[in-house]
C-alpha positions as CSV (number, residue, x, y, z in Angstrom):
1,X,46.6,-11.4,-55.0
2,X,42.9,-11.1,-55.9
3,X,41.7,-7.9,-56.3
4,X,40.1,-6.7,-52.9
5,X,36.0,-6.5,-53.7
6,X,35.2,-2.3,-53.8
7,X,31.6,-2.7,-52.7
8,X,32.3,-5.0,-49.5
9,X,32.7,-3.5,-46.2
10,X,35.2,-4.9,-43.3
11,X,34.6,-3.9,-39.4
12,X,36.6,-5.4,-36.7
13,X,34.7,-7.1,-33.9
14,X,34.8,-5.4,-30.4
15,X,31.4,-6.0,-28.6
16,X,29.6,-8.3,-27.2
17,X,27.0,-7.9,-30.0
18,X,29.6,-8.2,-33.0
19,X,31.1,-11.5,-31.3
20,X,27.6,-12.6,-31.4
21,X,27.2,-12.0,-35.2
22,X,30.6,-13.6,-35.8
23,X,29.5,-16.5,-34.3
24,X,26.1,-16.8,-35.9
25,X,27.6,-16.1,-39.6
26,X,28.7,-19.8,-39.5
27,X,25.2,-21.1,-39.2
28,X,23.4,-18.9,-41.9
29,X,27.0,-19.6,-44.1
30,X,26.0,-23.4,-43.8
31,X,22.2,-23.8,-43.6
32,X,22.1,-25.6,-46.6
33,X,25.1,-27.7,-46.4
34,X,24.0,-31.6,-45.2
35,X,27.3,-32.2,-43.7
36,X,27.5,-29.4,-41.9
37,X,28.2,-29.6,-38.1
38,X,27.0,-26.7,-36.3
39,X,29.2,-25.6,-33.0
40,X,27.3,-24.8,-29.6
41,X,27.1,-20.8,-30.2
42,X,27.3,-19.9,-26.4
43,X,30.5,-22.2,-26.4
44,X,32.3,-20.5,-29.3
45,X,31.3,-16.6,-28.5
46,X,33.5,-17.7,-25.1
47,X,36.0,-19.2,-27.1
48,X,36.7,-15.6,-29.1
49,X,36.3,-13.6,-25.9
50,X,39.6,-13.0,-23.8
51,X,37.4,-12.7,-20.9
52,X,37.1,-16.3,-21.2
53,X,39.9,-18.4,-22.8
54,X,42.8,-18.7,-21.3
55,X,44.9,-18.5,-24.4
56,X,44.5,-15.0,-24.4
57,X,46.9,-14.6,-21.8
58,X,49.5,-15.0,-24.0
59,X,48.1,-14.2,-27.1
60,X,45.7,-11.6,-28.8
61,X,43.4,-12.1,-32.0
62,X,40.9,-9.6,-33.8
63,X,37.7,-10.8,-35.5
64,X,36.9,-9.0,-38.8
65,X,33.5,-9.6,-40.6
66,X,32.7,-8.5,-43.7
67,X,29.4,-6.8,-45.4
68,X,27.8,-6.5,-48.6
69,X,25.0,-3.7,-48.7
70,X,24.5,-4.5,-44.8
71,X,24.7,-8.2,-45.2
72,X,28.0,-10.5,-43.5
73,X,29.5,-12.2,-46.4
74,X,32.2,-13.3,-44.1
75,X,34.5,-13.3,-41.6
76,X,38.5,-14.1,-40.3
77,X,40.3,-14.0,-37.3
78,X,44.0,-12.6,-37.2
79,X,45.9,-14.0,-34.1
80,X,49.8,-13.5,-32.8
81,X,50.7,-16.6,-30.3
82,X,53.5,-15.2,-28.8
83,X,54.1,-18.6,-26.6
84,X,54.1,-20.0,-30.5
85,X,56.7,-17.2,-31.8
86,X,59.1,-17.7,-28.8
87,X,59.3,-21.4,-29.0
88,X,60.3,-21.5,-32.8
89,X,61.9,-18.2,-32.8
90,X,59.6,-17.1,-35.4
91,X,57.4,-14.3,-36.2
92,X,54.4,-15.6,-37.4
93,X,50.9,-14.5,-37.7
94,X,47.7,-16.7,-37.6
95,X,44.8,-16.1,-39.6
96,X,41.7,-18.5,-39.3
97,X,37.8,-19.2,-38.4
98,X,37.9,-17.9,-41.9
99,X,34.3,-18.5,-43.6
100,X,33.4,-16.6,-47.1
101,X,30.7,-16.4,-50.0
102,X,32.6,-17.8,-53.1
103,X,34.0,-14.7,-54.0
104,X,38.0,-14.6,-54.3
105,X,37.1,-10.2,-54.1
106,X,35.4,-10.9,-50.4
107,X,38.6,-13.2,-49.1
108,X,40.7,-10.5,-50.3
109,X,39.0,-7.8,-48.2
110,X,39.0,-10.3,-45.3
111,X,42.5,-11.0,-45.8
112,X,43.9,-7.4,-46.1
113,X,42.4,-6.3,-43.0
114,X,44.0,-9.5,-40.9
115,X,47.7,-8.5,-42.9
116,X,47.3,-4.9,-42.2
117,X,46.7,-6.0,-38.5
118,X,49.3,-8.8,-38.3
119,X,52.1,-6.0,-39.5
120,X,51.7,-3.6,-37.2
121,X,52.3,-6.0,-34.7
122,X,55.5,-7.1,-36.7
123,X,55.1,-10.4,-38.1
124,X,56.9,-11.5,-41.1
125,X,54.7,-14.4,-42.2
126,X,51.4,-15.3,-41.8
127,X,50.2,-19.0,-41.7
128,X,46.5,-20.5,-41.9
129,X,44.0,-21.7,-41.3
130,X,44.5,-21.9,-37.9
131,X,41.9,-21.4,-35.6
132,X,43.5,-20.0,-32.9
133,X,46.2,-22.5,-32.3
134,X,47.5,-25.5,-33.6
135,X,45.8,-27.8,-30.8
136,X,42.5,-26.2,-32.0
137,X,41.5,-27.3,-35.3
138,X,43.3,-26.3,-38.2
139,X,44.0,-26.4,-41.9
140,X,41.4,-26.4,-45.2
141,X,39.7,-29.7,-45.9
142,X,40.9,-30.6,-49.1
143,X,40.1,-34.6,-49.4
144,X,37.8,-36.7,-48.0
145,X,34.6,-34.3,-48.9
146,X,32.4,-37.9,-49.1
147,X,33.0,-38.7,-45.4
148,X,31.9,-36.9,-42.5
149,X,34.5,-35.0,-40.4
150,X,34.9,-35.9,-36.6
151,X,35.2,-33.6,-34.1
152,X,37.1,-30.8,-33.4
153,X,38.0,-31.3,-36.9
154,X,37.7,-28.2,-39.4
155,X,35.0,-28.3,-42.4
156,X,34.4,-26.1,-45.1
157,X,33.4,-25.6,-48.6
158,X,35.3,-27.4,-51.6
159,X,36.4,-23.9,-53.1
160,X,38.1,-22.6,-49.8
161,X,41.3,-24.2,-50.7
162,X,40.8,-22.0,-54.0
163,X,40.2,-18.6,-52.3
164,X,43.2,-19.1,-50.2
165,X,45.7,-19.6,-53.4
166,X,43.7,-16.8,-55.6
167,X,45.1,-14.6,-52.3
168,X,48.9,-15.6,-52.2
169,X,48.9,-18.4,-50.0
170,X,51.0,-21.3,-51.0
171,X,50.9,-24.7,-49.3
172,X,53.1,-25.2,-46.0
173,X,51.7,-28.4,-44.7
174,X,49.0,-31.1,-45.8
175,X,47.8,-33.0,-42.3
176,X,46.1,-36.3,-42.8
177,X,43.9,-38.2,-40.6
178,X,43.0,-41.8,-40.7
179,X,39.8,-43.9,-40.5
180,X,40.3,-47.8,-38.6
181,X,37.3,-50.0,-38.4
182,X,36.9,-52.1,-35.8
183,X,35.0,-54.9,-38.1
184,X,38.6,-55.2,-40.1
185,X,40.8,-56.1,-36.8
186,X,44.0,-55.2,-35.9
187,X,46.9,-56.5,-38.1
188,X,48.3,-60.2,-36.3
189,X,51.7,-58.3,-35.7
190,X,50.7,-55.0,-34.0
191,X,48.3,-57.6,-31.6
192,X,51.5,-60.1,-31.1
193,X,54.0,-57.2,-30.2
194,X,51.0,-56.0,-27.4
195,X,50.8,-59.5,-26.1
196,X,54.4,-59.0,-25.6
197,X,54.3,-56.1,-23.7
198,X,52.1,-56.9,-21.8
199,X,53.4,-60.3,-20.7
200,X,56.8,-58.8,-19.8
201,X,54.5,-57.3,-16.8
202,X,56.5,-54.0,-16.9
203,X,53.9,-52.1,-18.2
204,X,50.3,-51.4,-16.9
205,X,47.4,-49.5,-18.6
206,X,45.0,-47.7,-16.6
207,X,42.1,-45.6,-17.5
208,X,42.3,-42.4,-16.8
209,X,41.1,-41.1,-13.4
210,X,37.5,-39.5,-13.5
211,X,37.1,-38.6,-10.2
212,X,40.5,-36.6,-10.2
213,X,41.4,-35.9,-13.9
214,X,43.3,-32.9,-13.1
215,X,46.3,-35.1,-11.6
216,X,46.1,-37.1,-14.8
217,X,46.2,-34.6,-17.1
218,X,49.2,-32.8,-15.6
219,X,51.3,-36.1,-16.2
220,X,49.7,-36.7,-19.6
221,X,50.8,-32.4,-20.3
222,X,54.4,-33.7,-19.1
223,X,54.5,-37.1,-21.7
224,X,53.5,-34.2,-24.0
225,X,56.1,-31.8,-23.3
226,X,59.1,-34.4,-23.7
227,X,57.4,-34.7,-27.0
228,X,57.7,-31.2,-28.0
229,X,60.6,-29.9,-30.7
230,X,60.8,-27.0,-32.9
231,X,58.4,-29.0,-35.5
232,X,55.6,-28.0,-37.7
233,X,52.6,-26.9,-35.2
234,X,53.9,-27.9,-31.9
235,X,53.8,-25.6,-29.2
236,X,53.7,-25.5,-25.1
237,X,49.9,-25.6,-23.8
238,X,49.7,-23.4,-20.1
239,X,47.9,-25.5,-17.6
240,X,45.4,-23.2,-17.3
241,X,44.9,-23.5,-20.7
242,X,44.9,-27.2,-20.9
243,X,42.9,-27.9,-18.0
244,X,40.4,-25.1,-19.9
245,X,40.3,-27.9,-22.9
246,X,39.8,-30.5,-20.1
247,X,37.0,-28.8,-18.6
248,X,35.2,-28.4,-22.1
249,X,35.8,-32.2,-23.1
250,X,35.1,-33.5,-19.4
251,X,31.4,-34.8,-20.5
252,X,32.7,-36.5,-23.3
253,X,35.1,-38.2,-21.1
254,X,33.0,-39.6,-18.7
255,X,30.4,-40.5,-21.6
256,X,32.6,-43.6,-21.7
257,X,35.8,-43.3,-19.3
258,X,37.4,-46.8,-20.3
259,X,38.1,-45.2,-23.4
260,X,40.7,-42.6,-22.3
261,X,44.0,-44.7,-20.9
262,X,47.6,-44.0,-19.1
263,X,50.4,-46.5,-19.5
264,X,52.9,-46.8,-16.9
265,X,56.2,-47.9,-15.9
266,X,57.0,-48.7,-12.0
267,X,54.6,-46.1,-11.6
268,X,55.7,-43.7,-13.7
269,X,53.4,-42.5,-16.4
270,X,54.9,-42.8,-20.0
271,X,52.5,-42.9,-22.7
272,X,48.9,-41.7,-23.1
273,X,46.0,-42.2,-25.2
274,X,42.8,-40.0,-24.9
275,X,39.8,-41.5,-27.5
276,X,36.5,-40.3,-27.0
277,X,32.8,-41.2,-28.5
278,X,32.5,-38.6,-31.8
279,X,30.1,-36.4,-30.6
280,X,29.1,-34.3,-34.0
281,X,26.2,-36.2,-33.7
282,X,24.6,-35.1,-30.9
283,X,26.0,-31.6,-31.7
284,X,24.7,-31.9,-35.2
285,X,20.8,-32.6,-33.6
286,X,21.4,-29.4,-31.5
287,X,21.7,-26.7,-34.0
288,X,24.1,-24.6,-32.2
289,X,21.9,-24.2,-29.3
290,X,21.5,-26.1,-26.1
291,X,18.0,-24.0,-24.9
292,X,15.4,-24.6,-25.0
293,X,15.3,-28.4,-27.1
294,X,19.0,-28.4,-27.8
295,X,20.6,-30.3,-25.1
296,X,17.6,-32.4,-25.1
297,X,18.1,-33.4,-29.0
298,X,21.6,-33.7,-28.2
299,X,21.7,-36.3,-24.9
300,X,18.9,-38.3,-27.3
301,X,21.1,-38.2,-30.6
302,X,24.2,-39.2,-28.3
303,X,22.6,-42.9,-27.7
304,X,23.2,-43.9,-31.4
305,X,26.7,-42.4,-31.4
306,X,29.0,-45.5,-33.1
307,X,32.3,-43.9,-33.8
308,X,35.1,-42.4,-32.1
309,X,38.0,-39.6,-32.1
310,X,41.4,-40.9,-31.1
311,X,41.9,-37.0,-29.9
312,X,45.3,-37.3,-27.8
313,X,48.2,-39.7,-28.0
314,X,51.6,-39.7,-27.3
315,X,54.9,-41.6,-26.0
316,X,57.1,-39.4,-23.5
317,X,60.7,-39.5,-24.9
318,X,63.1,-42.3,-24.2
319,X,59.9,-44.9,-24.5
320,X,59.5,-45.3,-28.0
321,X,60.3,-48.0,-30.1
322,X,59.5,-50.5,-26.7
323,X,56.0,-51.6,-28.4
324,X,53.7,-49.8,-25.8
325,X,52.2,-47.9,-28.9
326,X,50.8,-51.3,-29.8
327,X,49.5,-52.2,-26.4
328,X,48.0,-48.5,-26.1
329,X,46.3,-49.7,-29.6
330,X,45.0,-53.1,-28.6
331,X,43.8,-52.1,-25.4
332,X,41.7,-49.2,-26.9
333,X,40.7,-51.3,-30.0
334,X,39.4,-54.4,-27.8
335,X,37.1,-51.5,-25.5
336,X,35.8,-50.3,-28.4
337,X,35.2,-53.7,-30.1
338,X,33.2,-55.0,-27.0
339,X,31.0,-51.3,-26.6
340,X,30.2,-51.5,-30.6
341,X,32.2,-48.8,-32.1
342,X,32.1,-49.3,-35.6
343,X,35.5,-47.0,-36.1
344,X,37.4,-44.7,-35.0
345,X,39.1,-41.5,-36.6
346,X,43.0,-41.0,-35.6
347,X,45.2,-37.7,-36.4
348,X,46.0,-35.3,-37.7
349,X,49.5,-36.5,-38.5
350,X,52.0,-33.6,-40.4
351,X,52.7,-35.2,-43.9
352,X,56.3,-35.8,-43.7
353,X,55.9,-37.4,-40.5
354,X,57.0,-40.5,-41.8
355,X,57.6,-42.1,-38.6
356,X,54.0,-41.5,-37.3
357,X,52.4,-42.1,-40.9
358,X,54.1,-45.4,-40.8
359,X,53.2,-45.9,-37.0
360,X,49.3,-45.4,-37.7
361,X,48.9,-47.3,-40.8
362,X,50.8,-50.2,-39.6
363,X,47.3,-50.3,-37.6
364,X,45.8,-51.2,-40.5
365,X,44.3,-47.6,-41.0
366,X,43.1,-46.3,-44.0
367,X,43.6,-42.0,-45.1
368,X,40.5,-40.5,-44.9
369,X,41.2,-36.8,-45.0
370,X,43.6,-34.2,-45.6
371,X,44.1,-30.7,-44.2
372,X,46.3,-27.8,-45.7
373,X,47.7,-25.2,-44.0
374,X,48.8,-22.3,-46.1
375,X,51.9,-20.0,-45.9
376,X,52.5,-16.5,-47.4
377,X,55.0,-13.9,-46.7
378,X,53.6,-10.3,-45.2
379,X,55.4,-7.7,-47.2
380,X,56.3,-3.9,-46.7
């Protein structure tokens, strides 16, 4: 492990005030970076305060920044998900909204105040970035620097990856996400099975209900929960906790509702898929702060918005394999063909997911970036 840096000093957040500057450190870490896209700062001091998100009630995290004669030099979050640990029988620690100077000696300090915290609370491994969950964003960009990232999608500097090893960290996970353009069309067999489907008259796609989401979202969190095995990063989502993530993304939703669709059988809903317009944008035009011109800048940057985030998707269990991926596809693809998307971004998917890998580039996708997610053992 790098050597911890003697003249840099590590406080743990515990005011409002300090969940303000841990915020804020992001911005000044990235005023110079172009492809940089700034979060709204009111948004992601509730995000870090258990007053306000919902995860905390089964989970706890502390913020740590660190100073250099006065001055942040960076900053990591250490987080137990107990929901996490009981459904994979593990004891794992989280560490993530890691940001740092290039300076291995500053991630060290960082990173021995999140272990020393993580022990106590008996955890055995720690695993990151993950920032707080897994259905937050997650993992160091490590590919795909020469393309913007989407939203809800992690960014950081090309040397992150590098700090992480120089600290113990080996590689658990790489998770890739994909890049379809709507100007290449959908390969003749994925549109021929949908035709299929859909003339067999068993299967109906809706949009999703915008006047009453919640009802929606509930049979969406079931598909999702048939889903959910032991693998890498899954995890059960509390309601409160999802409908707090539908709350968030509600605007986007309704920015263009045809986007976001149910499929269903005799009534019953069985598959999902939840794309919405990209909105880094707009968020990039508001500069982390909606008053007094932000919002403004943003709802004016949102007109030339051309790309989207395939965000959710999923199959409940006993319903794969019958071609309704492919209709979910076409369906979505045709909407955004006739609105003038240029593209869309799907994932992440897990590496050695071949099943899903296979699933997405049989689309006609193209790999666009990759995530890692570290592991390291916490010793003594």
């Amino acid at each position: 492990m790098a050597a911890r840096a003697p003249d840099v000093v590590v406080d743990e957040v515990t005011s409002d005030k300090g969940r303000d500057e841990f915020v804020r450190f992001q911005l000044d870490h990235y005023a110079q970076d172009p492809n940089y896209v700034p979060p709204i700062v009111a948004e992601r001091r509730e995000f870090i305060d258990p007053k306000h998100n919902p995860f905390f009630a089964q989970a706890e995290a502390a913020f740590f920044i660190a100073r250099r004669r006065g001055q942040p030099v960076g900053r990591i979050a250490a987080a137990v998900d107990s929901r996490y640990n009981r459904f994979h029988r593990a004891s794992d620690g989280l560490v993530g909204l890691f940001e740092s100077q290039n300076d291995p000696g500053v991630a060290a300090a960082l990173f021995e105040n999140a272990f020393a915290w993580l022990k106590v609370r008996g955890m055995s491994r720690v695993l990151g970035p993950v920032n707080l969950a897994f259905h937050h964003d997650c993992g160091v960009l490590v590919e795909g620097f020469e393309r913007p990232v989407s939203m809800m999608m992690a960014y950081n500097p090309r040397y992150y990856a590098w700090l992480f090893e120089a600290n113990g960290f080996a590689r658990i996970k790489d998770l890739y996400t994909y890049e379809l353009l709507t100007s290449q069309g959908l390969p003749e067999k994925v549109v021929r099975l949908a035709e299929r489907v859909k003339q067999q008259g068993r299967i109906r796609v809706r949009r999703l209900n915008t006047v009453d989401p919640e009802h929606d979202i509930r049979r969406i969190k079931a598909i999702f929960e048939t889903m959910l095995k032991p693998g890498f990063g899954l995890a059960p989502m509390s309601e409160a906790e999802l409908m707090n993530v539908v709350q968030r993304l509600r605007p986007v939703i309704l920015l263009r509702p045809e986007m976001s669709l149910i499929a269903e059988a005799d009534g019953e809903a069985v598959a999902f898929s939840i794309t919405l317009p990209d909105t880094n944008l707009a968020l990039k035009a508001a500069g982390g702060y909606l008053f007094p011109l932000g919002l403004a800048k943003m709802l004016w940057a949102a007109r030339g918005i051309d790309r989207l985030r395939v965000l959710l998707f999923g199959i409940k269990d006993g319903w794969r394999r019958r071609g309704i991926d492919a209709l979910l596809t076409l369906e979505t693809f045709k909407q955004a063909d006739a609105l003038g998307y240029v593209g869309a971004e799907l994932g992440w998917v897990v590496d050695d997911d071949k099943l899903m890998n296979r699933t997405v580039q049989a689309t006609g996708a193209q790999r666009n970036h990759t995530y890692r997610v570290y592991e390291r053992p916490l010793l003594g």
